[in-house]
C-alpha positions, 0 to 999 in steps of 0.5 A: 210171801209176795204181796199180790198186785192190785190193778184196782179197787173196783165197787159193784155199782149195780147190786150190792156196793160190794168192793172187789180187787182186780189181780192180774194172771200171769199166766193169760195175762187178763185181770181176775175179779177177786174174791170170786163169789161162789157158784152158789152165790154167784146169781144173787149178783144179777138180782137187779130190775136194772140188769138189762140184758135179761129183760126187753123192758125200756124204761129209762135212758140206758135201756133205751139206748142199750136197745137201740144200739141192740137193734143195730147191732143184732144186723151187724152180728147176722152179716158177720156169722153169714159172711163166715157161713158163705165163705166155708164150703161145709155145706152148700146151703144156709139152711144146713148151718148150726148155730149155738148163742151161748148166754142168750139173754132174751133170744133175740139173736137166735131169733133174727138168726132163725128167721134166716135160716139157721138151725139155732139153739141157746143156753140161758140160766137165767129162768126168765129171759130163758122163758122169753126166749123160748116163745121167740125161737120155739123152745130152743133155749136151754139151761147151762147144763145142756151144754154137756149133753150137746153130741161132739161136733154140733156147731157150725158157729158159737157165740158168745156176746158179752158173755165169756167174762161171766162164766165161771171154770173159764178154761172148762168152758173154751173146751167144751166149745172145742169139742161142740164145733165141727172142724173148721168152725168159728168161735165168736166172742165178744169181750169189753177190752181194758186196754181201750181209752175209756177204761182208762179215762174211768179207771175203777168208774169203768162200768164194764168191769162191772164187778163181780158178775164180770169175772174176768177183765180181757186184752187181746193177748189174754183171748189169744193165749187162752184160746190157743191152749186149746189149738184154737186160732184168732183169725180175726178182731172187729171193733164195737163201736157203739159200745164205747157210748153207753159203756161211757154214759153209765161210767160217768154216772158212777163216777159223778154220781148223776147224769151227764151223758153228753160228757159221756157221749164225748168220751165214748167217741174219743174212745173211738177216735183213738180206738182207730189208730190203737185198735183197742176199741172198749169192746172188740169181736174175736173170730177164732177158728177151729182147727 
C-alpha cells in the first residue's frame, strides 16, 4: 500500500493544539485536512472568545484590525454584487435582486446589502451570531438546514466570504448553489489561497489553514474543477489585498510565539508586492457564473 503524502503537519492554534496533516486530492487538487472531525464534533472547534467572525466585540489588535479591514471591506463586497447586479438585465431594478450570504456571521453584509436595497437572506449555525443577525437584517438568518427548503431558482447572487473551506460534504453543497441560483446568476466565493507568498513564508505557521475548522486548502485549479463539475464557470478572480496584513500578523505570533506585527505588516505586503505579478494573492475572490 502506498503511503499518502503529507503536504504539512499543521497545529490548531486557536482551540484545542490538536495536530492534523494536510493530503493533497488528486482529483480537485486542493488540500484536505486530515483526520476530519465529525459532523458532531465539528462545532466543538469554534468554541473560542478568540473566534472573530461570530462576534462584533474588539477587544484586543486582531479584532480591531479584523473589524477595520471588515468595514472596508463590507463597500468593497457591495460594489462588486451591485456591479454584477447592473450589468445582467434579469430585472430592471435593484430592489428585484435576491441575495443569500451563506455563512454569515454576524449579518453585517446582509445589512449593508439590505439597506441598499436588496432582498437578503443568510444561513448561520452559529446560534449567537445568528441571533445578531437577525436583529440587524429583520429575521433574515437561518440555520443550515434551511438551505434544503429554499424553492429552485431563488438567487440571483450567493456568497460565500471565507466560508466555502468549512463546510463539510463540499461537492454537496456547490450544487445545492446550483440549484438556488436562477440562470445566469453569480456564485461569489471567497477562499485563503495556499499557493500566495505568505503561505509559503509561514509554511505550517500559516494561520489561514487554521486547522481543523478549515476543512479545506484551495488554489485556483481546485475552485475551477470543483465548480465546473457542476457546469458552473469562473468568470472572474479578484484579489483581497488587506487580507495579507493580518493573516500575516497573527502567522507571526504562532510562529514566534509573541507580538511582532510589524514583521507582520512587512510581509503581508511583500505578499502583495508579489501577488501582483503571480496573481496568487493570500486571499482571492472567484465569480463564477451560472449557466
Amino acid at each position: 500500500m502506498d503511503k499518502k503524502f503529507i503536504f504539512l503537519n499543521v497545529k490548531d492554534h486557536s482551540v484545542s493544539g490538536e495536530r492534523f496533516e494536510l493530503i493533497p486530492n488528486s482529483e480537485y487538487d486542493f488540500l484536505e485536512t486530515t483526520p476530519q472531525p465529525s459532523l458532531d464534533k465539528l462545532p466543538e472547534y469554534y468554541i473560542s472568545e478568540d473566534y472573530i467572525s461570530h462576534t462584533d466585540s474588539k477587544r484586543n489588535l486582531f479584532e480591531k484590525a479584523y473589524h477595520l479591514v471588515r468595514s472596508i471591506s463590507l463597500k468593497k463586497k457591495l460594489n462588486l454584487i451591485n456591479a454584477f447586479a447592473f450589468r445582467e438585465s434579469q430585472c430592471k431594478t435593484l430592489e428585484e435582486k435576491t441575495l443569500l450570504d451563506v455563512g454569515c456571521g454576524t449579518g453585517d453584509f446582509l445589512e449593508i446589502a439590505k439597506k441598499n436595497n436588496w432582498q437578503v437572506s443568510g444561513i448561520e449555525p452559529n446560534n449567537q451570531a445568528r441571533e445578531i443577525a437577525n436583529k440587524k437584517t429583520n429575521n433574515s438568518v437561518f440555520e443550515t438546514d434551511k438551505l434544503l427548503i429554499f424553492d429552485a431558482n431563488s438567487f440571483d447572487v450567493i456568497t460565500l466570504w471565507h466560508v466555502l473551506e468549512h463546510l463539510p460534504n463540499l461537492e454537496d453543497h456547490v450544487s445545492i448553489f446550483k440549484k438556488l441560483l436562477k440562470p445566469n446568476g453569480a456564485l461569489i466565493i471567497a477562499v485563503p489561497n495556499y499557493k500566495s507568498y505568505d503561505a509559503k513564508y509561514y509554511k505550517q505557521f500559516w494561520a489561514a489553514y487554521d486547522v481543523p475548522r478549515h476543512l479545506w486548502h484551495f488554489n485556483q485549479a481546485s475552485i475551477s474543477k470543483l465548480v465546473s463539475k457542476q457546469s458552473f464557470k469562473v468568470e472572474k478572480v479578484k484579489p483581497m489585498w488587506f487580507d495579507s496584513f493580518y493573516v500575516s500578523m497573527l502567522s507571526e505570533k504562532y510562529k514566534s510565539g509573541k507580538m511582532n506585527p510589524i514583521k507582520g505588516i512587512w510581509i503581508g505586503l511583500l505578499s502583495n508586492i508579489k501577488a501582483i505579478y503571480s496573481k496568487e494573492a493570500s486571499s482571492l475572490i472567484y465569480i463564477i457564473k451560472n449557466s
